[in-house]
Structure formats: structure tokens, C-alpha cells
N, C-alpha and C positions, 0 to 999 in steps of 0.2 A: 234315929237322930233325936236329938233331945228337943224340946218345943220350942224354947227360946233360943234353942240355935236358927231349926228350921224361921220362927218367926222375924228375926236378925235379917239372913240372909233371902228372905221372901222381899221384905221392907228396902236391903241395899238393892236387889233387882231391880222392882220396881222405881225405887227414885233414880238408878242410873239409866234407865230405862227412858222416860220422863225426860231426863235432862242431858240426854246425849241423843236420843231420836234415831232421826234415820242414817245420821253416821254407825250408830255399834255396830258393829258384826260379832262381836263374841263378850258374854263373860262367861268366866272361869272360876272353877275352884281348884288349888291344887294346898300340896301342905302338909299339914297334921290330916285336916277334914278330908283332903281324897284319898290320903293313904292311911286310915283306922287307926291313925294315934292320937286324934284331938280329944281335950282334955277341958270340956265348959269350963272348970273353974280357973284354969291356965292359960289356955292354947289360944291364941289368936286366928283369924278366919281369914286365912291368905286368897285374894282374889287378884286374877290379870283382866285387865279388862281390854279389848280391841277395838280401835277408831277407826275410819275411814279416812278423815281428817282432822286437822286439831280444832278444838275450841276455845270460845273467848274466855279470857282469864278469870272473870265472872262468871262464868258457867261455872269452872273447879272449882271456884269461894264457894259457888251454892255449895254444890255437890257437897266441900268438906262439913258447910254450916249444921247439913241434913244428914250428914255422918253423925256428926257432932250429938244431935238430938237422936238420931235412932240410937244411938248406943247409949245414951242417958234414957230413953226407955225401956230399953231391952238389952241390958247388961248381958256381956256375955265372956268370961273368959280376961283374955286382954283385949277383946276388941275386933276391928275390922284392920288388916294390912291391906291395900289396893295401891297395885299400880294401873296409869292408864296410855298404853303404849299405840303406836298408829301403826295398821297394817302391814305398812312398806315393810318394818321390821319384823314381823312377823315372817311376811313371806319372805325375804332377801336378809336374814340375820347379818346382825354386825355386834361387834363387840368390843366396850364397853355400849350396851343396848341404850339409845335415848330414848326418852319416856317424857310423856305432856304434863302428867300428875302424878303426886304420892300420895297418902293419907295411910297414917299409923298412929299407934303409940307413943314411938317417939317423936312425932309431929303435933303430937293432940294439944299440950300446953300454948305451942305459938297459934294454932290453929281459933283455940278459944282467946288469946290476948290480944293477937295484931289482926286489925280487922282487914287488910289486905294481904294477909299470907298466903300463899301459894306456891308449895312446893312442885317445882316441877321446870321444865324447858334445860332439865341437863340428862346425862347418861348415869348409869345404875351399871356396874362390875357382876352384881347379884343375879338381876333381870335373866342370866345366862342361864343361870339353874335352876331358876322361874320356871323358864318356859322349856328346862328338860325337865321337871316335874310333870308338868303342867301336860306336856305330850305324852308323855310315859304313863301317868297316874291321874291327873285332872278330868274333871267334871264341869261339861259344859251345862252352866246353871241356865244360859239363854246364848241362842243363836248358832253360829255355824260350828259343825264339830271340829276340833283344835288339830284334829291331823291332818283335815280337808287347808286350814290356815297355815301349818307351820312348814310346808310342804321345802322349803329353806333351810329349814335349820338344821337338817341332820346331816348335808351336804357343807355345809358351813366351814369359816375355817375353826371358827371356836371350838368346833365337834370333836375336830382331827386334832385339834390342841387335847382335849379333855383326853382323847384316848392313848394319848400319849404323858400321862398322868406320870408324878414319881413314882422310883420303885414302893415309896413308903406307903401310897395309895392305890397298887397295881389290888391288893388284897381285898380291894374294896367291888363289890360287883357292878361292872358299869353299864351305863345306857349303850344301847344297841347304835350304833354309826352307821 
């Protein structure tokens, strides 16, 4: 792994670390970085990250502000994607997946202009295939391993939707149900 990747994702550990405490139970990598196709001068660094319960709206500002500066020192690619979803959903999936936080690329502009932005306290359509990455191919960067966590999801109704995919996607190899 390349230095500025590893040093990036050493730096977001730590300060989610820090500033989520003794709620985390997991982060994650899943993506381009768990499955050997990221691309430093491209790929963004997909993370899920696992709550116990949510935090105050000023925790995520931090969180995004300290994004904001790691990745204005340690350039990498497009950057960090992170979402920050609470347990229950993990263990008990549901679908469209709600989520407490976002932080990406396409959040970064509002994130540096409006000094109380906060993306988050809605559901994510995507979050689904997060966290079938994420089980399938992720890398737990800290905390509990994601299959001991998603112990739900493959039981889910989302799962049994997916495997029931168009013919036009039957071609496509799918995650295990």
C-alpha cells in the first residue's frame, strides 16, 4: 500500500477514534482499497464506520472539520467517502439503510463553506451494497470483525431482493445469501 494512502487512513482512524470513543465498534474499509483496484491518483478511500449510538451534531462538524485538514495534508486520490451508521442497522438491516453521518467529495465544498453542515440523520439506497462489500471483501481497519457485526444482513429482506436481481444482471456473480 502506498505511504500516503496507509498514512491518510492511519490519521482518519485515529481521529474517529478520538472522537467517537467508547461508542465505535467497527471501522471499515471496503471498495476499490479492499478489493485491489484503488488507484492513489483516482480512487477514493471508502470507509463504514459502526456506532453504538448516535452523536451530538458537533461531534460530526468536528469529525468533518478534521477530515477536512487530513486530507489537505495528506492528499490522496479523491479523498475519504465515510459513512457513519449505528449498529442496530447493522445487526437488523433495513432498507433504504439510515445513517448518522456522510463525509465525501461531493459533500467537501458545503462542508468547507457552511460552518454548520452536517450531512446525515437520513437513509442512504447505496449503504446496501456498503455493507455487501464490506462483508464479502472489507477490511476491519479497527474494532470488531464485520461478520461477527452483520450477522442480519444476509438473512435480510434486501438479500432475497438482490438475489432475485433482473435477467439482465443474473450474469453478474452474486454475493452468497
Amino acid at each position: 500500500m502506498d505511504q500516503s494512502v496507509r498514512t491518510l487512513l492511519e490519521g482518519a482512524v485515529r481521529l474517529l477514534r478520538e472522537e467517537l470513543s467508547a461508542g465505535l465498534i467497527g471501522i471499515y474499509a471496503h471498495g476499490s482499497l479492499a478489493m485491489g483496484g484503488f488507484n492513489p491518483m483516482r480512487s477514493d478511500i471508502d470507509l463504514l464506520v459502526v456506532v453504538r449510538e448516535p452523536s451530538e451534531r458537533h461531534t460530526y462538524r468536528r469529525i468533518a472539520d478534521k477530515l477536512l485538514r487530513l486530507e489537505e495534508e495528506q492528499p490522496v486520490g479523491a479523498g475519504i467517502e465515510l459513512s457513519i451508521v449505528l449498529e442496530a442497522y447493522a445487526a437488523a438491516f433495513v432498507h433504504p439503510t439510515p445513517f448518522e453521518f456522510h463525509y465525501s467529495a461531493h459533500h467537501r465544498s458545503r462542508y468547507k463553506e457552511e460552518a454548520d453542515y452536517v450531512c446525515g440523520g437520513t437513509a442512504d439506497p447505496d449503504l446496501a451494497a456498503h455493507f455487501a462489500v464490506t462483508y464479502s471483501r472489507g477490511v476491519a481497519l479497527w474494532g470488531q470483525p464485520v461478520r461477527e457485526l452483520t450477522g442480519g444482513f444476509f438473512g435480510s429482506r434486501y438479500c432475497r431482493t438482490y438475489a432475485r436481481r433482473p435477467p439482465a444482471l443474473r450474469a453478474i456473480p452474486s454475493i452468497t445469501c
